[in-house]
C-alpha positions as CSV (number, residue, x, y, z in Angstrom):
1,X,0.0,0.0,0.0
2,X,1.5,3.5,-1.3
3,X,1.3,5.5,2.2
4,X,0.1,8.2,0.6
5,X,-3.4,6.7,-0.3
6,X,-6.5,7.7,1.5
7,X,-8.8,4.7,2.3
8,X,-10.2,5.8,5.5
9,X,-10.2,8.7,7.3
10,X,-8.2,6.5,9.8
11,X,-5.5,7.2,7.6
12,X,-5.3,11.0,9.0
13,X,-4.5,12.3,12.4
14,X,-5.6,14.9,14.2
15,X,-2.7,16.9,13.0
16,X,-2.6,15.9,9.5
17,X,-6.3,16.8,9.7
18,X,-5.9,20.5,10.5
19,X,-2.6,21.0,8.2
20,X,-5.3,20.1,5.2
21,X,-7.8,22.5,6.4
22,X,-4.9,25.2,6.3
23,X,-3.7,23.9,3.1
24,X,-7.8,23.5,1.9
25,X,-7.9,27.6,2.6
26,X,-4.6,28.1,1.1
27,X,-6.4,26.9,-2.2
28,X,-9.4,28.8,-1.6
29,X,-7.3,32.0,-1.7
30,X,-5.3,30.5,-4.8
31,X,-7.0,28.0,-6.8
32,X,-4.9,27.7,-10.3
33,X,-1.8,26.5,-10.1
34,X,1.0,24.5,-12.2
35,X,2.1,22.1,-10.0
36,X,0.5,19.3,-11.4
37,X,1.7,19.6,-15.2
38,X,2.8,16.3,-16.6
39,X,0.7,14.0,-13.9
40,X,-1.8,12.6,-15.1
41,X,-5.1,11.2,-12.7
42,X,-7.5,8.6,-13.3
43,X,-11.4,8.9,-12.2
44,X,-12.5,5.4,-11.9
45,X,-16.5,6.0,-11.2
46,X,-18.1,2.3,-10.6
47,X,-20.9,4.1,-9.1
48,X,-22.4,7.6,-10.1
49,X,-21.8,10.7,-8.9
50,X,-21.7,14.5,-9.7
51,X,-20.5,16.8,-6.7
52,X,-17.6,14.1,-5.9
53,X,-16.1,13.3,-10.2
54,X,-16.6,16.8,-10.6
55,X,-15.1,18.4,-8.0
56,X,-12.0,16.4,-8.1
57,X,-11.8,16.5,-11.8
58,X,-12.1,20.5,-11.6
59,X,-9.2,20.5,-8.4
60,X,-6.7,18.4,-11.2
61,X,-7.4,20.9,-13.5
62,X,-6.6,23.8,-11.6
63,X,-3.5,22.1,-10.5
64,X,-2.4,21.8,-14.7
65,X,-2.5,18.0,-14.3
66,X,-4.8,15.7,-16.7
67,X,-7.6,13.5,-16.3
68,X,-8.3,10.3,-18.0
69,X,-10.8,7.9,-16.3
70,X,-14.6,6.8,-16.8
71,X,-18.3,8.1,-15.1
72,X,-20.3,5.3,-15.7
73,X,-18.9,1.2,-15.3
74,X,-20.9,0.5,-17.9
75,X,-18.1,1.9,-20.9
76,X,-15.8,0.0,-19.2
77,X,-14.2,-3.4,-19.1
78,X,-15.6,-4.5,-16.2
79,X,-18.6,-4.7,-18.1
80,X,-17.1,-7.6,-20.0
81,X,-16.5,-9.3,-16.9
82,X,-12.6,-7.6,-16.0
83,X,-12.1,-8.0,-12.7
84,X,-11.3,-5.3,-10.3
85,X,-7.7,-6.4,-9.8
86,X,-7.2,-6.3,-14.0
87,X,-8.6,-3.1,-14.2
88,X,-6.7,-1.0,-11.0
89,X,-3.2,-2.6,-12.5
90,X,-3.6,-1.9,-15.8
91,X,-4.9,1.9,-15.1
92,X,-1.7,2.0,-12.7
93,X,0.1,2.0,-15.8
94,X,-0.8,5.3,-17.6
95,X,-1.4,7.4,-14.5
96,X,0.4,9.0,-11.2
97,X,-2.8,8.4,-8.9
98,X,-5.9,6.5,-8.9
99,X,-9.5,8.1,-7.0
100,X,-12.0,5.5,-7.6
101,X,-15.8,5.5,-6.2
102,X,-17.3,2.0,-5.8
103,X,-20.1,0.1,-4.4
104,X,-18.5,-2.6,-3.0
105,X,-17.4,-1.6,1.1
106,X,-13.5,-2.6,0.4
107,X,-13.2,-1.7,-2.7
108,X,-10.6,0.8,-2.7
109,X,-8.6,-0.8,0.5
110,X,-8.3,-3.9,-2.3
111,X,-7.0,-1.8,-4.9
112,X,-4.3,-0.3,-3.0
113,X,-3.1,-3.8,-2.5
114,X,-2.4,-4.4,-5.8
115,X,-0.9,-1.5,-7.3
116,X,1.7,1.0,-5.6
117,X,0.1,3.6,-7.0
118,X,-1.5,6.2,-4.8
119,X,-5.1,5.4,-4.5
120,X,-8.1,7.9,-3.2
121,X,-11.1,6.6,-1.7
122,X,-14.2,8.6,-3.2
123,X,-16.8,6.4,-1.8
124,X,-17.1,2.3,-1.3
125,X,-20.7,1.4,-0.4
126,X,-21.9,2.1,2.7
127,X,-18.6,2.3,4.8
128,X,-16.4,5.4,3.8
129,X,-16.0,8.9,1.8
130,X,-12.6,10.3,3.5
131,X,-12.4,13.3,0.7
132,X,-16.2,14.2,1.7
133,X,-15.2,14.3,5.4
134,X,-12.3,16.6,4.4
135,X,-14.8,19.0,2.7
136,X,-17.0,18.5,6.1
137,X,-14.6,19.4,8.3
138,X,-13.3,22.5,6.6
139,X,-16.8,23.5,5.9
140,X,-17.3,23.4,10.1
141,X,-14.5,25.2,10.6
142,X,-15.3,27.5,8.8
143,X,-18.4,28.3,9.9
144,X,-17.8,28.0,13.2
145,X,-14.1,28.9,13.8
146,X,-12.9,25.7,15.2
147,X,-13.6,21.7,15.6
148,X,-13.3,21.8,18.9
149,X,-16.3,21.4,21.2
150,X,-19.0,21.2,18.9
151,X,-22.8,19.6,19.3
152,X,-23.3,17.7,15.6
153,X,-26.5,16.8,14.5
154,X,-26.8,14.0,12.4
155,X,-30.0,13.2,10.7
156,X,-31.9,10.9,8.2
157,X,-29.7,7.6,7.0
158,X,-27.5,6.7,9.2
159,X,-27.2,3.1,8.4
160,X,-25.9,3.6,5.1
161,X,-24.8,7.3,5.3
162,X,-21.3,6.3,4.4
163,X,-20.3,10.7,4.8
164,X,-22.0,10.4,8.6
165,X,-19.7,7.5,9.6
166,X,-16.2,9.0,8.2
167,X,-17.4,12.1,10.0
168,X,-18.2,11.2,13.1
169,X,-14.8,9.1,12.9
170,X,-12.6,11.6,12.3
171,X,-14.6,14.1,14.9
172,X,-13.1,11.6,17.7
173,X,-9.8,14.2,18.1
174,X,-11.9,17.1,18.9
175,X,-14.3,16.3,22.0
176,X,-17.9,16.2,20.3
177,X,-21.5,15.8,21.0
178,X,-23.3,13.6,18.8
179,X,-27.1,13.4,18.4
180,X,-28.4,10.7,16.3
181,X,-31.8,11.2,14.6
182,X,-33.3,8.3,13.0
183,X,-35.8,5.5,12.8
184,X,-35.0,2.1,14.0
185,X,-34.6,1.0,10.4
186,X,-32.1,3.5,9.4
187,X,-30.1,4.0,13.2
188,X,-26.4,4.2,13.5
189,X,-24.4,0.9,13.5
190,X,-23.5,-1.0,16.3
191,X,-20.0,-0.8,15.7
192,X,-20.0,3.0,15.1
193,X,-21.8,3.5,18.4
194,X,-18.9,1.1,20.0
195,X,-16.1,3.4,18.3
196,X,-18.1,6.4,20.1
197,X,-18.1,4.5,23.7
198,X,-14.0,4.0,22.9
199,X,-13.6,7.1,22.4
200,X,-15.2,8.9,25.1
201,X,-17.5,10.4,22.4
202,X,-21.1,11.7,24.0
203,X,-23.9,10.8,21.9
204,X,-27.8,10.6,22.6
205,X,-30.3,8.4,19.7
206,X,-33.2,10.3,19.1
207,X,-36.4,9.2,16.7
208,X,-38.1,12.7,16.8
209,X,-36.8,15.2,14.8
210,X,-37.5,18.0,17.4
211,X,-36.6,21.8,17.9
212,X,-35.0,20.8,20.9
213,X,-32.6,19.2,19.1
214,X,-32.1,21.5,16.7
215,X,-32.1,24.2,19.4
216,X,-29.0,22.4,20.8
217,X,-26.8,21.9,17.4
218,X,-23.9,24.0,16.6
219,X,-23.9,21.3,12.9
220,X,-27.2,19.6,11.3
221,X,-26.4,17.9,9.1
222,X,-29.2,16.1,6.9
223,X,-28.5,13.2,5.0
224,X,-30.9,11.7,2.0
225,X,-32.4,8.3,2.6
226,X,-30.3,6.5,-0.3
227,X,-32.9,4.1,-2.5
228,X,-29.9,2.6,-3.9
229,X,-29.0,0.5,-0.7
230,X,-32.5,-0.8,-0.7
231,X,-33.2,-4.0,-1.6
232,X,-36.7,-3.8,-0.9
233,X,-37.9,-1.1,-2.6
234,X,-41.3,-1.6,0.2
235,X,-39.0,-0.7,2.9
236,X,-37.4,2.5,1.3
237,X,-41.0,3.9,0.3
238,X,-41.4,3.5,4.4
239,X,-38.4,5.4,5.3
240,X,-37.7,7.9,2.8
241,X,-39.9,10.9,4.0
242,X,-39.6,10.5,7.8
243,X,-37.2,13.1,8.6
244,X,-37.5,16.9,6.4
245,X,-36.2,20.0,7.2
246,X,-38.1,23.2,7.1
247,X,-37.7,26.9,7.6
248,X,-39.9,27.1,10.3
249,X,-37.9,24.6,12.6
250,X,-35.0,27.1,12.3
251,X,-36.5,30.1,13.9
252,X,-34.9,29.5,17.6
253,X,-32.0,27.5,16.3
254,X,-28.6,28.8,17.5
255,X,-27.3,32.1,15.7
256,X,-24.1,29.9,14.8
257,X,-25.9,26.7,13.6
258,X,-24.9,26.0,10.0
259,X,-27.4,23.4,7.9
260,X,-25.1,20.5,6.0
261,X,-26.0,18.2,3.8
262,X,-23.5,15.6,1.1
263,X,-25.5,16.3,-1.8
264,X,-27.7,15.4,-4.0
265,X,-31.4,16.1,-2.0
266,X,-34.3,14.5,-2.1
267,X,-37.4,16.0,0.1
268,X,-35.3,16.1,3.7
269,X,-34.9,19.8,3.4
270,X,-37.6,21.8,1.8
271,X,-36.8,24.6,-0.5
272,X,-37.4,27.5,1.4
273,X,-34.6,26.6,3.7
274,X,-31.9,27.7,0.6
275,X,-32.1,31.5,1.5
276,X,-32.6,30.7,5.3
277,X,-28.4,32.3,6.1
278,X,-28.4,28.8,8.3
279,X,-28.2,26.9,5.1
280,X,-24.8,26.1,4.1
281,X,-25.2,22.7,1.8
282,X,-24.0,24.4,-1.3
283,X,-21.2,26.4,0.1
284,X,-19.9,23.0,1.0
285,X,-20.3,21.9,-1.7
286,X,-17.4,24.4,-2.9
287,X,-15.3,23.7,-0.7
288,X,-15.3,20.1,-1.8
289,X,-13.1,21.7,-4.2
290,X,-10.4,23.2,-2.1
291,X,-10.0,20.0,0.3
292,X,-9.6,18.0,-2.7
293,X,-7.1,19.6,-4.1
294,X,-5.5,19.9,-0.6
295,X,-6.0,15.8,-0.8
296,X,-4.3,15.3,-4.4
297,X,-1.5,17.0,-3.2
298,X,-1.3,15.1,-0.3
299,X,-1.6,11.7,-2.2
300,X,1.7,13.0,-4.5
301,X,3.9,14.5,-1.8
302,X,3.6,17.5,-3.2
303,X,4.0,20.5,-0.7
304,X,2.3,23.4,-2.2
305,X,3.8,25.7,0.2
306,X,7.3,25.2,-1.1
307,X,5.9,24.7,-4.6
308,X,4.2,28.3,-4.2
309,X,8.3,29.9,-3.1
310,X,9.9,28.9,-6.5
């Protein structure tokens, strides 16, 4: 494994964490650079996606590299039957790093066995999406002017919210307060909740979606129920309205709470919350760009700081 991949948000400490968020607003300030010209990196999306292909496709080209890759599994070899293996080794021949999305949990911690090449997790099933819990975190500090400290809302799917389990992993180094909100069907893991008792993180499971809650978050963040992990389509129709935002729920929330939410929305947070100055979902959504290119850099030991002196 090339110790610069990003599987897991494991991979980062609490000081590696806050070096990218410094390096995240460093882009912001100065997106274009150079420093890429001559690498090329591959998009391998097994699984679709918009915010996540896009956004790292736009942070290569602002960094002068190029990007080969494919969107949809369907124009690729693996529809002929090529096995994962085949594919991340023979890719690991034209390119300087690989950021692959898939739907299989493992995916990507397989493929950085088989090739040295830098590999960056952009999703694999239900388990982890390390680049959108870079974006996150830089999006709550931000807003709030540290990580330290916070109370973190998290609602909707939590059983296959792959963003809520990197974040409230990598939360662990700054002393947070957790409230869960979901139904039993859709409730935090086991093993997630075990990783919070480990930890000495504080957390309360709630199946109301109530002001008081909301009165108590510095972060809500609102996930959409994800029909795709269904295999019952009976059981999503069940689910997938349970939990919504609206405007009105805001009116006594806390002057610093900031609304979240990965992207793309279904009904859990009704339009008129978009101009509410709470909502921050597409804001963060732009920063997705500036953590990822703080990430690429990362993955290719490049140090943009010294980079930036020549």
């Amino acid at each position: 494994m090339n110790s610069n991949s990003l599987v897991s948000i494991d991979n980062i400490s609490r000081e590696e964490i806050l070096d990218l968020i410094e390096r995240a607003r460093y882009f912001e300030e100065h997106p274009n650079h150079k420093i890429l010209d001559g690498k090329v990196v591959a998009t391998l999306f097994f699984e679709p996606s918009t915010r996540t292909r896009l956004s790292f496709e736009t942070a290569v080209n602002r960094l002068g590299g190029r990007v080969i890759g494919f969107s949809d599994a369907a124009t690729s070899s693996s529809s002929k039957g090529e096995t994962l293996k085949d594919t991340i080794k023979m890719v690991s021949n034209y390119v300087d790093l690989i950021i692959m999305r898939h739907y299989l949990e493992g995916a990507a911690r397989y493929a950085t066995e088989v090739t040295d090449t830098p590999i960056i997790n952009a999703g694999d099933g239900a388990n982890q999406h390390p680049s959108q819990t870079m974006l996150d975190l830089y999006s709550i500090s931000k807003t709030q002017g540290r990580l330290d400290d916070l109370t973190i809302t998290l609602v909707g799917d939590l059983k296959y919210g792959r963003t809520v389990h990197s974040l409230l992993m990598a939360m662990r180094y700054f002393n947070p307060t957790f409230h869960f909100v979901a139904c039993d069907e859709l409730k935090m893991p086991h093993e997630y909740k075990e990783f919070c008792k480990n930890y000495g993180i504080k957390y309360t499971e709630h199946k109301d979606f109530s002001t008081e809650v909301i009165n108590a978050s510095d972060i809500l963040y609102i996930t959409r129920v994800q029909r795709e992990r269904f295999t019952d389509i009976m059981e999503y129709e069940k689910v997938k309205n349970l939990y919504t935002l609206r405007n009105s729920m805001l009116a006594e929330a806390k002057d610093n709470l900031k609304v979240l939410h990965p992207l793309p929305r279904v009904n859990e947070i009704d339009r008129d919350v978009d101009d509410n100055p709470k909502a921050y979902y597409f804001e963060q959504a732009r920063n997705g760009l500036y953590a990822r290119q703080a990430l690429i850099c990362r993955a290719l030991g490049i140090d943009i700081y010294k980079e930036a002196e020549k």
